[in-house]
C-alpha positions as CSV (number, residue, x, y, z in Angstrom):
1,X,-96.8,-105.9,94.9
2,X,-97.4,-102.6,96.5
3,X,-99.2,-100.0,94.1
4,X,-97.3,-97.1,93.4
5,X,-98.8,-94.0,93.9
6,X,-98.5,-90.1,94.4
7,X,-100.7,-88.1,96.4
8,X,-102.3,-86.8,93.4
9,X,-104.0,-90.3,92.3
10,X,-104.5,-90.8,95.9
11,X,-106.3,-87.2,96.1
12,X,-108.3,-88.5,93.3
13,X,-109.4,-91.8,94.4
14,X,-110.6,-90.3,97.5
15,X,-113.0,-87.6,95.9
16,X,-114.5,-90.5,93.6
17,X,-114.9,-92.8,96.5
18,X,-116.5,-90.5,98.4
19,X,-118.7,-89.1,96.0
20,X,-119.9,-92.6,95.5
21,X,-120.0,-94.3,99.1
22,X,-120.7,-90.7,100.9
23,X,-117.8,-91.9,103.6
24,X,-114.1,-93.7,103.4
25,X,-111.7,-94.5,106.3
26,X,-108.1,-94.6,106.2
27,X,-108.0,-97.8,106.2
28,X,-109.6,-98.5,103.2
29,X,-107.2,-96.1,101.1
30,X,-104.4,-97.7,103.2
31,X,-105.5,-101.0,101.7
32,X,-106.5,-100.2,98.1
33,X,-102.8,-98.4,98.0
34,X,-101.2,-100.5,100.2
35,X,-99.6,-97.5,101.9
36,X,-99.5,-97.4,105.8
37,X,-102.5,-95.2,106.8
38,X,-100.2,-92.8,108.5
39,X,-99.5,-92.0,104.6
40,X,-103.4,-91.8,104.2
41,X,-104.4,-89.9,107.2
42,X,-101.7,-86.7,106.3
43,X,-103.1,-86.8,102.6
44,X,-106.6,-86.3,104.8
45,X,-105.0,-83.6,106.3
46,X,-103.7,-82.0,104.0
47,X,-107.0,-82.4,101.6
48,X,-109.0,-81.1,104.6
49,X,-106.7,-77.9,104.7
50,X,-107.5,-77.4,101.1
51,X,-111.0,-77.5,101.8
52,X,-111.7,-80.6,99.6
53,X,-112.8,-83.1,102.5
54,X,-114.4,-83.2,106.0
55,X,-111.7,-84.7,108.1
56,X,-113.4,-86.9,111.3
57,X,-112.1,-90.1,113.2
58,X,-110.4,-92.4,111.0
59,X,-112.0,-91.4,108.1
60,X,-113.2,-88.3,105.6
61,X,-116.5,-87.0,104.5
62,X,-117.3,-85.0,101.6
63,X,-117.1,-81.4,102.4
64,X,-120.5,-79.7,103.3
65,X,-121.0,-76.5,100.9
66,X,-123.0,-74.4,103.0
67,X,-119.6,-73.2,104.9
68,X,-119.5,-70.6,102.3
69,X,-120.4,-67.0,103.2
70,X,-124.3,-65.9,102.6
71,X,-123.6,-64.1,99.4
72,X,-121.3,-67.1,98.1
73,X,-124.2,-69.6,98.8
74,X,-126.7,-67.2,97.6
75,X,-126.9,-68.2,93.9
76,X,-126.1,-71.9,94.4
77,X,-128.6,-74.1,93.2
78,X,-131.2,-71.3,93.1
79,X,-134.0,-72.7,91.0
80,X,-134.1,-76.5,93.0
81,X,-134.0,-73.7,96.3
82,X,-137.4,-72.2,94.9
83,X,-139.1,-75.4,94.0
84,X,-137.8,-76.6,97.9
85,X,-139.0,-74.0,99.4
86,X,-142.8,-73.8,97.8
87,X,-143.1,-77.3,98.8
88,X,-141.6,-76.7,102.6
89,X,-144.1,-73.4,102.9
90,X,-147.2,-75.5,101.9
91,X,-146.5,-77.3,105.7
92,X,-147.4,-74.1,107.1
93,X,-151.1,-73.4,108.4
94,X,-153.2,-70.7,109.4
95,X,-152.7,-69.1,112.6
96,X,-149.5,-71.3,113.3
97,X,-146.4,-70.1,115.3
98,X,-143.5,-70.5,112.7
99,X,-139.7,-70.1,113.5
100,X,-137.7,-69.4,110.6
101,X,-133.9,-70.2,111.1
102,X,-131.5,-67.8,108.5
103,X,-129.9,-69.1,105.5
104,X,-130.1,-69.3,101.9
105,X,-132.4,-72.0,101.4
106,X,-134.7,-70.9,104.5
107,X,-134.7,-66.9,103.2
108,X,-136.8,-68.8,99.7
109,X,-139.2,-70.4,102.3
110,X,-140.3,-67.1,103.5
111,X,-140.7,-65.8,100.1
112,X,-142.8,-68.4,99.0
113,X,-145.0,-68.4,101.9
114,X,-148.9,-67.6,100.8
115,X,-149.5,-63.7,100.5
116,X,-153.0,-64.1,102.7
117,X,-151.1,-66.3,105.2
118,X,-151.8,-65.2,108.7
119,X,-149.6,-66.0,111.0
120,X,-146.6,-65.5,113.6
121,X,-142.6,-66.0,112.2
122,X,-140.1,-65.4,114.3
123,X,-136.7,-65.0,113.0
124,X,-132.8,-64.3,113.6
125,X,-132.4,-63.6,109.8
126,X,-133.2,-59.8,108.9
127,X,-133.1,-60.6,105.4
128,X,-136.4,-63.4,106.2
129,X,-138.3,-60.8,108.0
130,X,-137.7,-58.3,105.2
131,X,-138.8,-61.0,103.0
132,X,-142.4,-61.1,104.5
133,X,-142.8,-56.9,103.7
134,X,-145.6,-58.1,101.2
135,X,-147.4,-60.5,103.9
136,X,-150.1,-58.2,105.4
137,X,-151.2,-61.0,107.7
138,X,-147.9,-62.5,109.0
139,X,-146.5,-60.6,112.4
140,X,-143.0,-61.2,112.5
141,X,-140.8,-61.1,115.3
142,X,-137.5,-60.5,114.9
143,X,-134.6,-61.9,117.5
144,X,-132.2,-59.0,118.2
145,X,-128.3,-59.9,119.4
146,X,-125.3,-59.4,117.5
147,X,-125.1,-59.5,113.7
148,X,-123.4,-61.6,111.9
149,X,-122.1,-60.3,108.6
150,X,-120.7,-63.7,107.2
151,X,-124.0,-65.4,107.7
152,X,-126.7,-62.9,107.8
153,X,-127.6,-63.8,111.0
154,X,-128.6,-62.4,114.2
155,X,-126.1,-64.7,117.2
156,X,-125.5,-64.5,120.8
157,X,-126.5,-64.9,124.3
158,X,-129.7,-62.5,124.1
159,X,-131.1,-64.7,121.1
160,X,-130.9,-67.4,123.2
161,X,-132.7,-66.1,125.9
162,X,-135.5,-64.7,124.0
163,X,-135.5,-68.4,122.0
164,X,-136.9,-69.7,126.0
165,X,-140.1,-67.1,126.0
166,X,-141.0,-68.8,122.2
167,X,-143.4,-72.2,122.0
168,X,-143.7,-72.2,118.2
169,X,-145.8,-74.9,116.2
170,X,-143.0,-75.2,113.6
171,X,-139.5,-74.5,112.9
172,X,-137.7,-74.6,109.7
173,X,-134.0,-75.0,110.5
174,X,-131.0,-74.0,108.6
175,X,-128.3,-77.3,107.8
176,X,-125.0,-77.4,106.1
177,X,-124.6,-81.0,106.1
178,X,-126.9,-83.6,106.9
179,X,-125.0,-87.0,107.8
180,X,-126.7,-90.8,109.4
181,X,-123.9,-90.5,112.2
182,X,-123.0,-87.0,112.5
183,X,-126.4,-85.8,112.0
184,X,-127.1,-82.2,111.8
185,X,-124.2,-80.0,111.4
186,X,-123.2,-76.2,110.7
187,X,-120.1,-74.3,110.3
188,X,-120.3,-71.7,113.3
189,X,-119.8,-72.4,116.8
190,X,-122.6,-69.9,117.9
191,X,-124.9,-70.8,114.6
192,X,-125.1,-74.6,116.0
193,X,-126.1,-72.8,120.0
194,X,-129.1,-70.9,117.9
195,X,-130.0,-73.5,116.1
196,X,-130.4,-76.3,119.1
197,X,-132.3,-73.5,120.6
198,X,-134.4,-73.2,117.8
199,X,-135.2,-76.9,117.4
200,X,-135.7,-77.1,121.1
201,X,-138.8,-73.9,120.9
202,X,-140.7,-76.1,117.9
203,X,-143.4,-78.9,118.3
204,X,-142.2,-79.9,114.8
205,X,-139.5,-79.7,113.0
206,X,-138.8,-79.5,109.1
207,X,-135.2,-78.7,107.4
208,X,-135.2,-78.2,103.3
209,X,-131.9,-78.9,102.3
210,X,-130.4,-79.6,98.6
211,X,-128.8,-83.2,98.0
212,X,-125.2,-81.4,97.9
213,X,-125.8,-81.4,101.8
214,X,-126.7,-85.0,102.2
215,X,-123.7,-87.1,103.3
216,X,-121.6,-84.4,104.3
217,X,-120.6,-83.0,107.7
218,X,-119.5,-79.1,108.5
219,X,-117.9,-78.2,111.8
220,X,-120.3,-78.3,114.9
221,X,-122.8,-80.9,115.2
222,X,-126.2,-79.7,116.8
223,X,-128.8,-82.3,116.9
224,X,-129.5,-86.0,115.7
225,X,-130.7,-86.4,112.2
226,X,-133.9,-88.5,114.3
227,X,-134.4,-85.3,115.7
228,X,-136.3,-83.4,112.4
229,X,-139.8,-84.9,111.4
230,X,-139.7,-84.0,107.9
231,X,-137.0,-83.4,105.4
232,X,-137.6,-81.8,102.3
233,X,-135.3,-82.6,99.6
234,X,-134.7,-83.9,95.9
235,X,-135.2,-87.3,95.3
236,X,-131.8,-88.6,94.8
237,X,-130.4,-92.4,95.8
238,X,-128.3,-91.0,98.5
239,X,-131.5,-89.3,100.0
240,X,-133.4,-92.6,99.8
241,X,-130.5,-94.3,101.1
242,X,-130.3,-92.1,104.2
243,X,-133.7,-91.3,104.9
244,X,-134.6,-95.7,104.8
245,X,-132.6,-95.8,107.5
246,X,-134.4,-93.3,109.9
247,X,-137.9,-92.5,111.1
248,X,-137.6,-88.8,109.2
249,X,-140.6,-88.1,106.7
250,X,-140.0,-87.3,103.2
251,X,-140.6,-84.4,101.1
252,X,-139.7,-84.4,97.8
253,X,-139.6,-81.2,95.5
């Protein structure tokens, strides 16, 4: 017989699922319910409205947590953010050409970046070249365009044109959710624009993320998750899990 269910035990048999398997298609609710999957794929939608899930094709994802504003991500995971971003700024070397994406996770890697470090960062994240004030040795260039209040960022056409002029050694790039098929994703339109750009300027490529963005997805996908070299991260079984699949380098903090 049919299992008899409301949406609510359906809601959470979804969120367990996913936080175990890291992805679950319609028709796998639509089995374990034995509901049609037209019943499953409105509770997606109406999960994804609520923010709780990362609707895609015939199946959901757990919900990246970098779409928060700046100042809501700011305090999130703060100390494993520190230790991250020590480890991601011992990569850097002398003389080096580094681009420095903005975000929460990428402002730390500035701070933690040697005090007698010379060398060049370039930046669309005010608050990352403020960051370097007590770096007498680092020159910083900072992309102008338009600022972005929600993500503390500088977007736009001009930052994309002075992205061209750049041939940096290393770029440190900003992810909200970090999946084996969707690869590298962020929640603004003109974020994922700059940070292609970014990638695209950078003989290497490094993004420090915290395991709450492994296994997720966030709006607008802007590059393969073969495209970074290293990824530094906790060691957690999902990270293994994604990172045995792929050619990306490991880190772990």
């Amino acid at each position: 017989m049919p299992i008899e269910s409301t949406p609510d035990e359906r809601r959470a048999f979804v969120l367990s699922q996913l936080e175990a398997k890291g992805r679950l298609s319609t028709q796998e609710v639509s089995a374990h319910f034995e509901v049609s999957e037209d019943t499953i794929r409105r509770d997606f939608r109406d999960m994804a409205a609520e923010g709780l899930i990362k609707r895609v094709h015939g199946a959901a994802l757990p919900v990246s947590p970098g779409g928060l504003p700046f100042q809501g991500r700011y305090k999130i995971a703060a100390a494993m953010k520190t230790r991250l971003a020590r480890a991601a700024a011992g990569l850097v070397l002398p003389d080096q050409v580094v681009v420095i994406d903005g975000g929460t996770t990428n402002l730390e890697v500035a701070r933690q970046l040697p005090r007698d470090l010379r060398a060049t960062i370039v930046t669309n994240s005010p608050l990352v070249a403020t960051a370097t004030t007590e770096h007498p040795h680092l020159e910083v260039i900072l992309l102008g365009g338009v600022f972005d209040k929600r993500s503390q960022m500088v977007l736009g056409a001009r930052v994309l044109d002075q992205l061209q002029a750049v041939n940096a050694d290393l770029c440190f790039i900003g992810v909200h959710g970090i999946h084996e098929e969707f690869g590298l994703t962020t929640a603004g339109y003109d974020e994922a624009a700059i940070k292609a750009a970014m990638m695209k300027a950078a003989a290497e490529i490094v993004a420090v993320a915290t395991p709450d963005k492994i296994g997720t997805a966030a709006a607008h996908h802007f590059a393969a998750l073969s495209s970074i070299d290293t990824l530094v991260t906790e060691d957690t079984p999902r990270t293994r899990d994604l990172l045995e699949k792929t050619a990306v380098k490991a880190l772990y903090a």
